[in-house]
C-alpha positions in Angstrom: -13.8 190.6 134.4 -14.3 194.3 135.4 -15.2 196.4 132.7 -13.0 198.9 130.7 -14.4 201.9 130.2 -12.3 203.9 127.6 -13.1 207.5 127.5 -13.0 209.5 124.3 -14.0 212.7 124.9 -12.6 214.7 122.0 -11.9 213.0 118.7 -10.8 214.8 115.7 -14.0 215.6 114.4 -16.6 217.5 116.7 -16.5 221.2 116.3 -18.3 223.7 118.2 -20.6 224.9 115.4 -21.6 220.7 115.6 -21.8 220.7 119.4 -21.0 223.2 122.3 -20.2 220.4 124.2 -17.4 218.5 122.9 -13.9 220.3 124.8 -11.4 221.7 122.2 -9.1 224.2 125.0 -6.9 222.7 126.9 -8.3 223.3 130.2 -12.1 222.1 128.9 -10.5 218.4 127.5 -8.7 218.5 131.3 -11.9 219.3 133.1 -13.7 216.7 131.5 -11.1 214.2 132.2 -11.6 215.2 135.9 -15.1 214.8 135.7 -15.0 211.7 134.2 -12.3 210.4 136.8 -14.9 211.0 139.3 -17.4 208.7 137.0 -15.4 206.3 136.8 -13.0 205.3 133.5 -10.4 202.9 133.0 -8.7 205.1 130.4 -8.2 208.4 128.4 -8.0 208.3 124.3 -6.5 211.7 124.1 -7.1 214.2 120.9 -4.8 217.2 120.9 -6.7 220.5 119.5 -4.4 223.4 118.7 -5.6 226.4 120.8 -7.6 228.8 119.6 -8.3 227.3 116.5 -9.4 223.7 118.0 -7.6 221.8 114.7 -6.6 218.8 115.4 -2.7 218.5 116.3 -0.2 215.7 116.8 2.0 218.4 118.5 4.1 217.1 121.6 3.9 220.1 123.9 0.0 220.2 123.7 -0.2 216.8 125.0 2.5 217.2 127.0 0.4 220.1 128.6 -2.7 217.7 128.3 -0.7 215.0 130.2 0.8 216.7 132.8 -2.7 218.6 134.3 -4.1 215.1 134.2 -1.9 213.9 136.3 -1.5 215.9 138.8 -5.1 214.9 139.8 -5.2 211.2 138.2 -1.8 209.9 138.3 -2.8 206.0 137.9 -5.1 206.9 135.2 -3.7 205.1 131.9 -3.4 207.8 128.8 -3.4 207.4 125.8 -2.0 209.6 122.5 -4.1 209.4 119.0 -1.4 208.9 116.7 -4.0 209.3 114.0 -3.4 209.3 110.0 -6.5 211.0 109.9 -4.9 214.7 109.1 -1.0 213.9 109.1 0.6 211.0 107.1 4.5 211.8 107.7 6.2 209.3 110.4 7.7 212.2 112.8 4.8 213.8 113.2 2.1 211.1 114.2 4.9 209.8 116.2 6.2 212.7 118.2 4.2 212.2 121.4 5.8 208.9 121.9 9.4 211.4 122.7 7.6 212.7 125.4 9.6 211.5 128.8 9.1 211.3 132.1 6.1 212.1 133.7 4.8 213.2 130.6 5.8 210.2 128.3 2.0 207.9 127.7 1.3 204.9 128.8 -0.3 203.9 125.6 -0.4 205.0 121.5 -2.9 204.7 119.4 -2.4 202.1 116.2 -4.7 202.1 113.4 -4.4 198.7 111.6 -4.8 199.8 108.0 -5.8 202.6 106.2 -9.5 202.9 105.5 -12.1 205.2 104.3 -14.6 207.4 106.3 -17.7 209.5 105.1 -16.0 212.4 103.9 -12.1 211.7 105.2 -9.6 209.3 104.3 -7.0 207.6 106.9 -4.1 206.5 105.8 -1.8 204.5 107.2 0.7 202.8 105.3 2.4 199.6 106.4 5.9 201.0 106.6 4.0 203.6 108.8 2.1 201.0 110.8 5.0 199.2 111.9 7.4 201.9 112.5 4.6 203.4 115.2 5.0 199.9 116.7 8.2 199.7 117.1 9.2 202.7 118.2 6.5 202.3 121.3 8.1 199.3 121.9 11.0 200.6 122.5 9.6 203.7 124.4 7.5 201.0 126.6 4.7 202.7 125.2 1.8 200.2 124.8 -0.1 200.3 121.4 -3.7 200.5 121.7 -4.6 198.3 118.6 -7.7 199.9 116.6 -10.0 197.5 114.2 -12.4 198.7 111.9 -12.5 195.4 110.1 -11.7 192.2 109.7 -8.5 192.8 107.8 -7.2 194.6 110.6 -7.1 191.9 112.4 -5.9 189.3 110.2 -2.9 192.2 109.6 -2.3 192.5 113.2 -2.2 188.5 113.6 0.6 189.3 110.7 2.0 191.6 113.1 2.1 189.0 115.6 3.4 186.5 113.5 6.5 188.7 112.5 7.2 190.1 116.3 5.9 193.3 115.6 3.3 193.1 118.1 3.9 191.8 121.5 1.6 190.4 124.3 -0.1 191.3 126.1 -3.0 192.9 123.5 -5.4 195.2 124.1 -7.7 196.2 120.8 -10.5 198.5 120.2 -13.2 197.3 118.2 -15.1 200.4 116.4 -18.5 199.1 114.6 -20.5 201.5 112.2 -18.2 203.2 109.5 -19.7 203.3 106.5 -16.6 201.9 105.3 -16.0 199.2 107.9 -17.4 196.4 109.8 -20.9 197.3 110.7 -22.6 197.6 114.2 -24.5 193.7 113.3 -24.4 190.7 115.5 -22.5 188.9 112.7 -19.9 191.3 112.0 -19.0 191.6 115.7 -18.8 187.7 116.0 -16.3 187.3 113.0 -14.4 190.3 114.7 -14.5 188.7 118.1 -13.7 185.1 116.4 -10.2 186.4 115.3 -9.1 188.0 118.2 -5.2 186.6 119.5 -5.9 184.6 122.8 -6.2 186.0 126.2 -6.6 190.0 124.3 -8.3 192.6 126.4 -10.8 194.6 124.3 -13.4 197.1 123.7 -16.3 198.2 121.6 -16.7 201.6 120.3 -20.6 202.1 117.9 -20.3 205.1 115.8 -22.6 207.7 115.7 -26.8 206.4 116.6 -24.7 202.6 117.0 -23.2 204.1 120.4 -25.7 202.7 122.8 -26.6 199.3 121.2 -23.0 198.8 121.1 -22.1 199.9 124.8 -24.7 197.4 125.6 -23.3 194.2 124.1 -20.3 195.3 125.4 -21.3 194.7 128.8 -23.1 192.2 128.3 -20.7 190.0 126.6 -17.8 190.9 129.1 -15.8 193.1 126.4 -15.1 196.7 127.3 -16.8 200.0 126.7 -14.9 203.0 124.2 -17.2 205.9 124.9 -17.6 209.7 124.3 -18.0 212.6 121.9 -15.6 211.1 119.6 -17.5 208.5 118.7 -21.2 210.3 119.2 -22.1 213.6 119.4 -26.6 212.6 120.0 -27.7 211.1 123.4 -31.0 209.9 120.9 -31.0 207.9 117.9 -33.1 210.4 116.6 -30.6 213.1 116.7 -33.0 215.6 118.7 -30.8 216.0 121.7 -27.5 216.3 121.8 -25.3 214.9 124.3 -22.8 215.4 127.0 -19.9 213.4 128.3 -21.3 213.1 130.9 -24.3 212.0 130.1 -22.5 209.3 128.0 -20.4 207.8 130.6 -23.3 207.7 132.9 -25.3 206.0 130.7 -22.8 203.2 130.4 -22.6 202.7 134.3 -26.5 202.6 134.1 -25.5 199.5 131.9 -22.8 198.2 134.0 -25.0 198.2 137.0 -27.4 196.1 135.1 -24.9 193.6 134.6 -23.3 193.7 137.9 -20.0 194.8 136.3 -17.5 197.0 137.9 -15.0 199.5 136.4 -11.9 198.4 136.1 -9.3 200.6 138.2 -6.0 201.7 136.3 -4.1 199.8 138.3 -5.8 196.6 137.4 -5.8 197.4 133.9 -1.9 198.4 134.2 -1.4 195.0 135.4 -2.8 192.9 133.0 -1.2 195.3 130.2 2.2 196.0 131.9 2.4 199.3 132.2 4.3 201.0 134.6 2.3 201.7 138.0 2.0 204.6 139.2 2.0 206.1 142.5 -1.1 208.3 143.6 -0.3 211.3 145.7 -1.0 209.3 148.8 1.1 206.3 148.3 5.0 205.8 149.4 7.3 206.5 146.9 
């Protein structure tokens, strides 16, 4: 299979006193999109930043701003909205993105499968929460882009299943390395991998120094890649250098040419999700 390369440029965490890299402004999350368009990605995990300040913001007309410059020069590419419980727990909030319509409405949201614990943050994200999100992309025709820390997610999203909250087909990113999680070990990625629902597309994502090691398994096991400054702000383990997006996505086609493994287009990876396709500027309406 041709491999998904998820791109994650912005996160909720980098600032610019941690790296002058990671884009906050509108236009600078929008120009690294482009840039990493001409890379090559699969897909956009999208982090609104409130102007100015660069806090993180579940606000609709910021993506909706986010969304719109995208497409206008990747109209295929699939986007996805953070509905994060990382800095907001009340329902409307984290789910006002999904009421965007149109050309602006995403393809795909964001679904944390539990609450957990990070370093210094909690995210919390009740049940009644959880499956409210769900529903309501559902109906929207909104994918949800199912996110696994460890390996109670997954046995709650087999729940899920089980109960017609989730729908096939699945697509679930796998994120190894919280301190609080499923680490970046052979082991804990086997019992995550074990319990995956049949036939489910997915992707790895190794926190901070994991980043690399985990992009490579990825590729090598056929899985998908998530990659970018939300993840990993150090192109070294050794935290002298610190890194680009560019440099990241890069160095995950280094790895894919290794392998022999393509990037999968949008449209492929609309297909086998069933999104909506889209049509690029050159193609009949």
């Amino acid at each position: 299979m041709n491999l998904i390369v998820n791109f994650a440029p912005t996160g909720m965490v980098p600032t610019r006193e941690m790296t002058p890299h990671v884009p906050l402004e509108i236009n600078e999350i929008v120009e690294q999109v482009h840039q990493a368009t001409e890379i090559g990605i699969t897909l956009v995990h999208l982090h609104a930043r409130r102007p100015g300040s660069g806090e993180p913001s579940h606000d609709p007309a910021i993506y909706g701003r986010l969304i719109e410059a995208i497409r206008s020069f990747a109209p295929e590419l699939v986007i996805c909205v953070s509905l994060s419980g990382r800095s907001v727990q009340d329902l409307e909030a984290r789910a006002a993105p999904l009421a965007l319509d149109g050309d602006l409405r995403p393809d795909m949201g964001s679904l944390t499968l539990s609450s957990l614990n990070f370093s210094r943050q909690a995210s919390l994200n009740a049940p009644d929460v959880i499956q409210a999100l769900a529903r309501r992309m559902r109906q929207r025709g909104i994918a949800p882009e199912l996110e696994v820390f460890d390996l109670g997610m997954l046995n709650y999203a087999r729940y899920l299943i089980r109960k017609q909250v989730l729908h096939p087909p699945f697509y679930f990113n796998l994120l190894l390395g919280n301190v609080a999680g499923a680490q970046a070990d052979p082991l804990h990625l086997a019992a995550l991998l074990r319990e995956l629902p049949e036939e489910a597309l997915w992707s790895l994502a190794g926190l901070g120094s994991a980043q690399t090691a985990i992009s490579a398994i990825a590729v090598a096991l056929g899985g998908g890649v998530r990659i970018g400054l939300e993840d990993n702000i150090w192109l070294d383990a050794g935290r002298t250098r610190l890194a680009t997006n560019r440099q990241l996505l890069e160095r995950v086609h280094s790895l894919a040419a290794i392998h022999e493994r393509s990037v999968m287009p949008p449209r492929e990876f609309r297909e086998r999700l069933g999104l909506k396709t889209r049509c690029t500027p050159h193609s009949p309406v």
